[in-house]
TORKOL-4160 file (C-alpha; in steps of 0.2 Angstrom, whole numbers, padded with zeros to 4 digits, m for minus):
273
<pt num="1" X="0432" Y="m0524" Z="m0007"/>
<pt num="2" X="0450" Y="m0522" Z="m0014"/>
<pt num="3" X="0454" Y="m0540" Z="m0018"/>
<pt num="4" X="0470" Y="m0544" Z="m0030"/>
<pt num="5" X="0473" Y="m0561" Z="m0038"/>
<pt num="6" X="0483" Y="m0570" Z="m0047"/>
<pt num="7" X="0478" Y="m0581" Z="m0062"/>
<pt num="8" X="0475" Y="m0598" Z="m0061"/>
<pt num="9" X="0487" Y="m0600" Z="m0075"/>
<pt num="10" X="0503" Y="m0592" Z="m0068"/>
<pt num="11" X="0503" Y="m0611" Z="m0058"/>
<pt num="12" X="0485" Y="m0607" Z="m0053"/>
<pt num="13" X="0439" Y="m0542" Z="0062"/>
<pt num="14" X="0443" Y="m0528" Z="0069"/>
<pt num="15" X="0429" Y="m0527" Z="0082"/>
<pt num="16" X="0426" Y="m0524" Z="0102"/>
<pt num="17" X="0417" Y="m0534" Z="0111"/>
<pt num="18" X="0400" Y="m0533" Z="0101"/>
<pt num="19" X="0386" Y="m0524" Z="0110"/>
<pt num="20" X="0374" Y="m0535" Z="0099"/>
<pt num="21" X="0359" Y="m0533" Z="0110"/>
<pt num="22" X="0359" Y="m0513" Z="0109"/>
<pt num="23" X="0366" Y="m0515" Z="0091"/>
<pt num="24" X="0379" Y="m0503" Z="0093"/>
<pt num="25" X="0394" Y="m0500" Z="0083"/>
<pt num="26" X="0406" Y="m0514" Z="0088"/>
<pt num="27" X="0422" Y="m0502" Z="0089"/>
<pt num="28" X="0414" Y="m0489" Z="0102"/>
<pt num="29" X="0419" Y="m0501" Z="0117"/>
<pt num="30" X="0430" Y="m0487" Z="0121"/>
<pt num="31" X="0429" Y="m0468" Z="0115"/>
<pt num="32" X="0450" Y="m0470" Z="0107"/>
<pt num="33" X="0446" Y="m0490" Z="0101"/>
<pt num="34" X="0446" Y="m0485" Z="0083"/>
<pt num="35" X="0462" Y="m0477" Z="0084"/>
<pt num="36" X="0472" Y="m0490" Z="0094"/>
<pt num="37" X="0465" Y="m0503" Z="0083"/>
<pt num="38" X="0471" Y="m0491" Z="0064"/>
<pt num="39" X="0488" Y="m0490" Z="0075"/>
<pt num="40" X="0489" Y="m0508" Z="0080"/>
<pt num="41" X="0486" Y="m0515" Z="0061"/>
<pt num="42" X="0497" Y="m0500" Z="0053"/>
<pt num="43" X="0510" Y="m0507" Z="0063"/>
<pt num="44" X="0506" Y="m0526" Z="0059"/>
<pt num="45" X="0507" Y="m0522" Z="0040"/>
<pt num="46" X="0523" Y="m0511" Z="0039"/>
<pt num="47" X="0534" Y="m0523" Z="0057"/>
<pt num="48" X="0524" Y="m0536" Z="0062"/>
<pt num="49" X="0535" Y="m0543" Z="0075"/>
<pt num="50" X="0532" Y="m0525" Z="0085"/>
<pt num="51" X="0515" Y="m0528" Z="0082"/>
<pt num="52" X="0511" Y="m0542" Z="0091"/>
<pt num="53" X="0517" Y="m0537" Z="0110"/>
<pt num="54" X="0507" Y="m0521" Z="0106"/>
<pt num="55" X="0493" Y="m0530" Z="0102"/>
<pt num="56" X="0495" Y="m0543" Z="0116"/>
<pt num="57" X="0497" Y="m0529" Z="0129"/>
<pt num="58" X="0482" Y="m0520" Z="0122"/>
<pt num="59" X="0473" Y="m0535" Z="0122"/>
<pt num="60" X="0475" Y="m0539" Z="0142"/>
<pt num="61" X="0468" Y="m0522" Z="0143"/>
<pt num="62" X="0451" Y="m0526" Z="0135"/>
<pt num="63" X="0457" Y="m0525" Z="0117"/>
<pt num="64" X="0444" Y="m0539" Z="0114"/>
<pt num="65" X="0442" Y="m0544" Z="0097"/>
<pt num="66" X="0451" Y="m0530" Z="0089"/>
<pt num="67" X="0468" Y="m0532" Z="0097"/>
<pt num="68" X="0465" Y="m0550" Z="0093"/>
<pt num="69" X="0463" Y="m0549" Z="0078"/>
<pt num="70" X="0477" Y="m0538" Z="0075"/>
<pt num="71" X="0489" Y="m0553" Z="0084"/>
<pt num="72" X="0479" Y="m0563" Z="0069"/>
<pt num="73" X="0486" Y="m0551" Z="0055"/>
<pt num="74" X="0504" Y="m0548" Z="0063"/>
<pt num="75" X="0506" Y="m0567" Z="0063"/>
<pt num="76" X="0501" Y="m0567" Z="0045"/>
<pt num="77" X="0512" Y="m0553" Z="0040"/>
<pt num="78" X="0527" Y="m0561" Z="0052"/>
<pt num="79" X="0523" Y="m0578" Z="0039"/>
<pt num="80" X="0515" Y="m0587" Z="0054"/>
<pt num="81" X="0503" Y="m0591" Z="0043"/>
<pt num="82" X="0494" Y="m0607" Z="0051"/>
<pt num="83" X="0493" Y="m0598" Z="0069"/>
<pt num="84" X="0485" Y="m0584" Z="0060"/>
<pt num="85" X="0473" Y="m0595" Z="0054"/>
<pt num="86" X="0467" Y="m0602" Z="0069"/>
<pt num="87" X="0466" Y="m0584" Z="0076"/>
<pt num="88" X="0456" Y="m0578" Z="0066"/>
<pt num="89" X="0444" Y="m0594" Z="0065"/>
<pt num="90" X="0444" Y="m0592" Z="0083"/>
<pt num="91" X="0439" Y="m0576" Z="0085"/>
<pt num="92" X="0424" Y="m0579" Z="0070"/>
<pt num="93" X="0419" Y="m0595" Z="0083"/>
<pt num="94" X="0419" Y="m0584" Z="0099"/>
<pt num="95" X="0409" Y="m0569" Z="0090"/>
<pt num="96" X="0393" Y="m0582" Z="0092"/>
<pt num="97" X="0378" Y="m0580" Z="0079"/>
<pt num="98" X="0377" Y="m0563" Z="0078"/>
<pt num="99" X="0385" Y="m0551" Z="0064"/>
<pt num="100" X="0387" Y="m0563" Z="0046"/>
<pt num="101" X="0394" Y="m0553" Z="0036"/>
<pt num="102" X="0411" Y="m0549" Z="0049"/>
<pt num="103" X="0411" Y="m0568" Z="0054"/>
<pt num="104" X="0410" Y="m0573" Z="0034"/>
<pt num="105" X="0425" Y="m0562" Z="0032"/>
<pt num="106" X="0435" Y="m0565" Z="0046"/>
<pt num="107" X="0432" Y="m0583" Z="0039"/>
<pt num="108" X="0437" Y="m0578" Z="0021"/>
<pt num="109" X="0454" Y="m0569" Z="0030"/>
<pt num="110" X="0457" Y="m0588" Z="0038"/>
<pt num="111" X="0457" Y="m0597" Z="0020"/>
<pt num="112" X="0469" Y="m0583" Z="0013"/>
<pt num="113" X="0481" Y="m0589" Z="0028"/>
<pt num="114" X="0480" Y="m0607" Z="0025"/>
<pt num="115" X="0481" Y="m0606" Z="0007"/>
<pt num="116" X="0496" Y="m0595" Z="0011"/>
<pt num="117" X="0502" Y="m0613" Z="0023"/>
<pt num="118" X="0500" Y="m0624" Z="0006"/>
<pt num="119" X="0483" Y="m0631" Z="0014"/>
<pt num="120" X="0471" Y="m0629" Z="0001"/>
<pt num="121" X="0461" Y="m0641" Z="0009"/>
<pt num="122" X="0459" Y="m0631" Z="0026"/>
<pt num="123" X="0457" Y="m0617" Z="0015"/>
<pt num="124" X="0442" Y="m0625" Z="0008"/>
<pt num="125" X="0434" Y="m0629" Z="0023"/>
<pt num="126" X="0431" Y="m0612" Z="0031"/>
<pt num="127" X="0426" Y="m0604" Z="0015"/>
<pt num="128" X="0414" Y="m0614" Z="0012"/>
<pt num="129" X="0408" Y="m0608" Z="0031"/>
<pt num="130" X="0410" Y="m0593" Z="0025"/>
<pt num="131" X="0398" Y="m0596" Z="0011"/>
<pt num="132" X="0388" Y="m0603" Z="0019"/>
<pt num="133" X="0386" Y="m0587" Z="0030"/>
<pt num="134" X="0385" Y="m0574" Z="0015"/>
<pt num="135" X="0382" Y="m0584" Z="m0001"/>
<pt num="136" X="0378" Y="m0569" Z="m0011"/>
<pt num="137" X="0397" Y="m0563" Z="m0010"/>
<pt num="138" X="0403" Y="m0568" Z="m0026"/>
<pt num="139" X="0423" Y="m0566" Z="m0020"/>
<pt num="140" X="0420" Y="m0580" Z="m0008"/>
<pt num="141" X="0414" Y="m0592" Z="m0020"/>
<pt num="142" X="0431" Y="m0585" Z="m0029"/>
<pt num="143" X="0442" Y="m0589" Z="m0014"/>
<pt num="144" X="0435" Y="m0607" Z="m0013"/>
<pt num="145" X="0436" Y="m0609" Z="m0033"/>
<pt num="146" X="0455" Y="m0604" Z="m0031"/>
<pt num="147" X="0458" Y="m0616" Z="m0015"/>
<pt num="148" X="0449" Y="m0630" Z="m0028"/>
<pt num="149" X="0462" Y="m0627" Z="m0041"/>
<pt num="150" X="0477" Y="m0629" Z="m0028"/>
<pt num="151" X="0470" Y="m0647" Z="m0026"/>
<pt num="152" X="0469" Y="m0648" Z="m0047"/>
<pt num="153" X="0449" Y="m0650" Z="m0042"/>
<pt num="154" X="0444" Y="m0642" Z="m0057"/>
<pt num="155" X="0427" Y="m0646" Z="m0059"/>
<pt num="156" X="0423" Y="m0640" Z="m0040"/>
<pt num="157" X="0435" Y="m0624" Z="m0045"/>
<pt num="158" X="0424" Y="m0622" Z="m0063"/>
<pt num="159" X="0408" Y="m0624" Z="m0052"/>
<pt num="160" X="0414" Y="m0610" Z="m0040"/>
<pt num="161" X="0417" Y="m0596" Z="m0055"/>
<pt num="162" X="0400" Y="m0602" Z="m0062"/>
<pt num="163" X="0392" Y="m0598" Z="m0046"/>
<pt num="164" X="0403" Y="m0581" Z="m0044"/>
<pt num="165" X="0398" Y="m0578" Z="m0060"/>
<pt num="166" X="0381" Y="m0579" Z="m0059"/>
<pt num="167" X="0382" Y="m0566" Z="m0046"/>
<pt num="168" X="0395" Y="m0553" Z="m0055"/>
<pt num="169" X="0391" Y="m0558" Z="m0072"/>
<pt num="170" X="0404" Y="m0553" Z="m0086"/>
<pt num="171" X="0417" Y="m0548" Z="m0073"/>
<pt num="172" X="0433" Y="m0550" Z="m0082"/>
<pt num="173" X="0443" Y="m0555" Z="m0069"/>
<pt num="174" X="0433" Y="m0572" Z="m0064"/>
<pt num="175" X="0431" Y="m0575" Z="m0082"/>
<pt num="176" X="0450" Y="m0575" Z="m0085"/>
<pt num="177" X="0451" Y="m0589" Z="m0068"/>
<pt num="178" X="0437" Y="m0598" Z="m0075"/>
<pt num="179" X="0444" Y="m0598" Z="m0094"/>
<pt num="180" X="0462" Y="m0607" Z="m0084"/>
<pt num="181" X="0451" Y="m0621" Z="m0075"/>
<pt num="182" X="0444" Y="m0623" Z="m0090"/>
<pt num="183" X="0460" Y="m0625" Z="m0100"/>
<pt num="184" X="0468" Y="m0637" Z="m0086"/>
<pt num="185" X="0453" Y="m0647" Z="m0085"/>
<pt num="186" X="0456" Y="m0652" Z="m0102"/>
<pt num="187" X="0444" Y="m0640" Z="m0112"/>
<pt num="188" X="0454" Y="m0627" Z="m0121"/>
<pt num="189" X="0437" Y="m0625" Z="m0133"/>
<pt num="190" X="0427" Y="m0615" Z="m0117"/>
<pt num="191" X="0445" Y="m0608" Z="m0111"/>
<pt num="192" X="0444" Y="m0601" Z="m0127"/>
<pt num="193" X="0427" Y="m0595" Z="m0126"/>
<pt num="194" X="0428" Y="m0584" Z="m0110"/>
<pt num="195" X="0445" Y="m0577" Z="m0117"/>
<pt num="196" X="0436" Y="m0571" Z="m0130"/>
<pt num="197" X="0420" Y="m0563" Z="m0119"/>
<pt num="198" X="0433" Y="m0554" Z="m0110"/>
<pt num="199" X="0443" Y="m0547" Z="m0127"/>
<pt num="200" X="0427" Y="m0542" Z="m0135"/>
<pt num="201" X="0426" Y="m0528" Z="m0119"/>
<pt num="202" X="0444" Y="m0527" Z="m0118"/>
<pt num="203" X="0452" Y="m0532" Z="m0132"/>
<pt num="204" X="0470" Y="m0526" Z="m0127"/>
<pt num="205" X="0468" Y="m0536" Z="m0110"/>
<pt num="206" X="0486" Y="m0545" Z="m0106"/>
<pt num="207" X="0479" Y="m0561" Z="m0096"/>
<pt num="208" X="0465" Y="m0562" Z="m0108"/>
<pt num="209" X="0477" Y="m0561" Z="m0124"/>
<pt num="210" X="0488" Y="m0577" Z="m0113"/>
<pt num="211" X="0472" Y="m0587" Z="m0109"/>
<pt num="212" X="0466" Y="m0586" Z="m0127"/>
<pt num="213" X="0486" Y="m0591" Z="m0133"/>
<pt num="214" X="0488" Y="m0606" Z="m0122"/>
<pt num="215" X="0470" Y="m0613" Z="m0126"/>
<pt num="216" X="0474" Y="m0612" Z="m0144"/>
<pt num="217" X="0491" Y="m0619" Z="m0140"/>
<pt num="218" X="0482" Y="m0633" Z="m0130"/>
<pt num="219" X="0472" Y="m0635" Z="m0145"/>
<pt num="220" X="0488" Y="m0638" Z="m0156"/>
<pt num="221" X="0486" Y="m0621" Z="m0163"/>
<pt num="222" X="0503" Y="m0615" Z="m0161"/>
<pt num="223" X="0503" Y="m0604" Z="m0176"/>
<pt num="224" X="0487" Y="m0591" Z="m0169"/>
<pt num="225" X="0493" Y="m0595" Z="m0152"/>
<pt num="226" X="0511" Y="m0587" Z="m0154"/>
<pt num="227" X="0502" Y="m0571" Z="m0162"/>
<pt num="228" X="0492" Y="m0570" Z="m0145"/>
<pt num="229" X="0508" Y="m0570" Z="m0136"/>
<pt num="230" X="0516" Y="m0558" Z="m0147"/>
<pt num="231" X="0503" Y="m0545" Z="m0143"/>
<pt num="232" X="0506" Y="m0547" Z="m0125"/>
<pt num="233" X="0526" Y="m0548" Z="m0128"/>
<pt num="234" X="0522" Y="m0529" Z="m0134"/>
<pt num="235" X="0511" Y="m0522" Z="m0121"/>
<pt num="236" X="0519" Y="m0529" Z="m0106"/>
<pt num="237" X="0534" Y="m0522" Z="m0097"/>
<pt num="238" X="0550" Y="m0534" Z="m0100"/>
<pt num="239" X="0554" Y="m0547" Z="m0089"/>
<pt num="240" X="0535" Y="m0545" Z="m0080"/>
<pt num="241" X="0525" Y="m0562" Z="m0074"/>
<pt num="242" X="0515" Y="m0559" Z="m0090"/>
<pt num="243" X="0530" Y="m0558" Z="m0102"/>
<pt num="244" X="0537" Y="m0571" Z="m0095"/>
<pt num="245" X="0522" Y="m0584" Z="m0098"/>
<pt num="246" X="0521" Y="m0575" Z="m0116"/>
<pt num="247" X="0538" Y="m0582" Z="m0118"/>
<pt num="248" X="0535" Y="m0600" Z="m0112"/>
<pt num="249" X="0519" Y="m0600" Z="m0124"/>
<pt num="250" X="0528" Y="m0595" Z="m0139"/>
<pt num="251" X="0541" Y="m0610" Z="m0134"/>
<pt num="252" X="0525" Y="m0619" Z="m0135"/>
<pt num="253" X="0524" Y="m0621" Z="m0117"/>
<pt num="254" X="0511" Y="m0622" Z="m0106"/>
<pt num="255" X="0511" Y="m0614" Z="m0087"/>
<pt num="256" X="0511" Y="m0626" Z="m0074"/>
<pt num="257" X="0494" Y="m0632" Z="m0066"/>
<pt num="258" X="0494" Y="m0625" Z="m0050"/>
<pt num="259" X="0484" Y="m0610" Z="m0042"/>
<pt num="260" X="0493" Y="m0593" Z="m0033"/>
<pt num="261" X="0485" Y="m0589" Z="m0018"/>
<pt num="262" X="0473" Y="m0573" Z="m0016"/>
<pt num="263" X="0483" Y="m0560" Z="m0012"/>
<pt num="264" X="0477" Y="m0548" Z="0007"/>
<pt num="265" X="0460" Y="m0546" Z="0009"/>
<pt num="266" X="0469" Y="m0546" Z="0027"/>
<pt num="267" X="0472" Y="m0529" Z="0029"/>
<pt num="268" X="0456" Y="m0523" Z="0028"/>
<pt num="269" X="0444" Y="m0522" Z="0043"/>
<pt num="270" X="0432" Y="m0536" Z="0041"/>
<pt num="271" X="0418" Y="m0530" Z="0047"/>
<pt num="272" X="0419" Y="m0514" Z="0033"/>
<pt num="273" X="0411" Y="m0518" Z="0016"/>
């Protein structure tokens, strides 16, 4: 799954009408579906406003799920991002029981959109659905972790990455989110102590090096903390995000508490791992 985020310390499906009984392929409702649907979410990514008629159209002529679902990216892409919510949860409501795994996506797609409206808590809400549907998947426990930080939740946000972590164990990225809950909850001693497990495999890792400077900085440090900074001053292009929080830090600043929103798992296809 490609999935892109940004760190907590910055601030913080295309289917047919499913054949479930004869457990076909939920995209051969029509021999050219596939490629209407590629054509119809191509264009919701690169002119969304043409999208949606297209889509429309194609969905009055038995698109089913997959021209709606496309309407649900194009209104996402156009920045209708609460109408693209309610899309997509309408279309994982109207799927039934059937297909998890799709529904839990779709569902995971829905919180990306009303994070994306500044409603963490909606956000919340239907990824914890959608974990409840695929708990295994460690990026949903990540999405909900992320919505918990945009309501400063941090304990709910910590106990998110735990659990993401205990299914993708060591994986840098949700270190470095957990290592900012940790530091905006107060506790710049176990911020520190996931920078570091993240440095010791990659020691020249930017967001590690500016987790590890702003929990030494949080713990009056400032001294250790500006040398931290330094080295990401020096391996970052100028004027980045990154060099750009090196700086704050070495004024002896700390970033704001708020969380970034995940950035697209929506132009995937949800139901394709």
């Amino acid at each position: 799954m490609v999935f892109s985020r940004a760190i907590l310390s910055t601030a913080l499906a295309a289917l047919a009408v499913p054949a479930f009984a004869q457990k076909v392929d939920p995209f051969a409702q029509a021999p050219n579906h596939l490629r209407l649907y590629a054509e119809c979410m191509e264009l919701a990514r690169r002119e969304p406003l043409k999208a949606v008629p297209m889509a429309e159209k194609w969905k009055a002529e038995g698109g089913g799920f997959g021209a709606r679902h496309c309407i649900a990216i194009a209104l996402f892409e156009s920045g209708k991002f609460v109408p693209a919510a309610t899309q997509l949860e309408a279309i994982e409501r109207d799927m039934g029981a059937d297909r998890p795994g799709v529904r839990a996506e779709l569902l995971a797609q829905a919180g990306q959109a009303w994070m994306e409206a500044n409603q963490a808590e909606n956000a919340a809400a239907v990824q914890s659905r959608a974990i409840d549907l695929k708990p295994t998947d460690a990026d949903l426990w990540v999405d909900r972790g992320l919505s918990y930080a945009a309501m400063r939740a941090w304990p709910r946000a910590i106990s998110d990455f735990d659990r993401a972590l205990r299914i993708e164990p060591d994986k840098v990225e949700i270190l470095i989110l957990r290592a900012a809950a940790w530091r905006n909850a107060g506790d710049p001693a176990k911020a520190l102590a996931d920078a570091d497990r993240v440095l010791k495999r990659a020691p020249d890792h930017s967001e590690a090096l500016l987790e590890r400077g702003f929990a030494l900085l949080a713990r009056g440090d400032r001294k250790a903390a500006s040398v931290e900074f330094a080295k990401v001053l020096k391996a970052v292009p100028p004027g980045s995000n990154a060099a750009k929080r090196a700086e704050l830090g070495l004024r002896g600043e700390q970033p704001g508490k708020e969380a970034a929103p995940a950035a697209s798992r929506l132009a995937k296809d949800p139901s394709r791992p």
